[in-house]
C-alpha positions in Angstrom: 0.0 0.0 0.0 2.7 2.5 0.7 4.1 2.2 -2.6 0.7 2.8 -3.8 0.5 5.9 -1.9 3.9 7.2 -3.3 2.9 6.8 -6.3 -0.3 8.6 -6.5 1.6 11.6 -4.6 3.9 11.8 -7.4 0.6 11.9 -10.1 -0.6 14.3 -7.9 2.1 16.7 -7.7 2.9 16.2 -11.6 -0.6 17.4 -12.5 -0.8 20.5 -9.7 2.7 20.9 -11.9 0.7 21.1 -15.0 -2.8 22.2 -14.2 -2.5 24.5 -11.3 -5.2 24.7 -8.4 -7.5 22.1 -8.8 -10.4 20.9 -6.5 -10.0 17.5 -4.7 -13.1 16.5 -6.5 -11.8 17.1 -10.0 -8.4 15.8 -8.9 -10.1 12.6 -8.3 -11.8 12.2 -11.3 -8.8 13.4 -13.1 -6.6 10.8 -11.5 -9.4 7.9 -11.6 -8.5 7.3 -8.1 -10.9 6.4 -4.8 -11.2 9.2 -2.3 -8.9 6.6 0.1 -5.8 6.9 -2.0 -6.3 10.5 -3.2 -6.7 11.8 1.1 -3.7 9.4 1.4 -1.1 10.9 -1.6 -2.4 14.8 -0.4 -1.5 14.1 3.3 1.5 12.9 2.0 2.6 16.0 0.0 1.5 17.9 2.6 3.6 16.2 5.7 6.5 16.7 3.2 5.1 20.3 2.8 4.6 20.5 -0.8 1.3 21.8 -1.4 -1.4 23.3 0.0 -5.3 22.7 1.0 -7.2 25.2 1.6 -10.9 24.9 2.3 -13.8 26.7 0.1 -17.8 26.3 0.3 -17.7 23.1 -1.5 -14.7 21.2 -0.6 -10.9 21.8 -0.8 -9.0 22.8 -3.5 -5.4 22.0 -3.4 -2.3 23.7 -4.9 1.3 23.2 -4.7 3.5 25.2 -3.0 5.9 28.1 -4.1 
C-alpha cells in the first residue's frame, strides 16, 4: 500500500505541476482514483510540505506550493 500511496503523490504533484489549483473532487476524477488513496497521496505532499489545502464552500482545493 505504501508504494501505492507514493505513487499517487507523485501523479498528484505532476498534475498541480501542470494544471494549477484544482479541486480534490476534480483531482479525483482526473486521476481515476478512490477518495482513500487520493486523502492518502495529499496528506503525504503535505507532511512533506509541498502543497497546500485550503478549504472553500464546497470542498478543498489543493495547490502546490511556491
Amino acid at each position: 500500500m505504501m508504494s501505492e500511496i507514493g505513487i499517487t503523490a507523485g501523479k498528484i504533484w505532476h498534475y498541480l505541476d501542470k494544471n494549477g489549483e484544482v479541486t480534490a473532487l476534480k483531482l479525483k476524477s482526473a486521476l481515476g482514483i478512490t477518495n482513500t488513496v487520493l486523502y492518502m497521496g495529499i496528506g503525504w505532499l503535505a507532511r512533506e510540505g509541498k502543497i497546500s489545502v485550503v478549504e472553500y464552500a464546497k470542498g478543498y482545493k489543493i495547490l502546490l506550493k511556491k
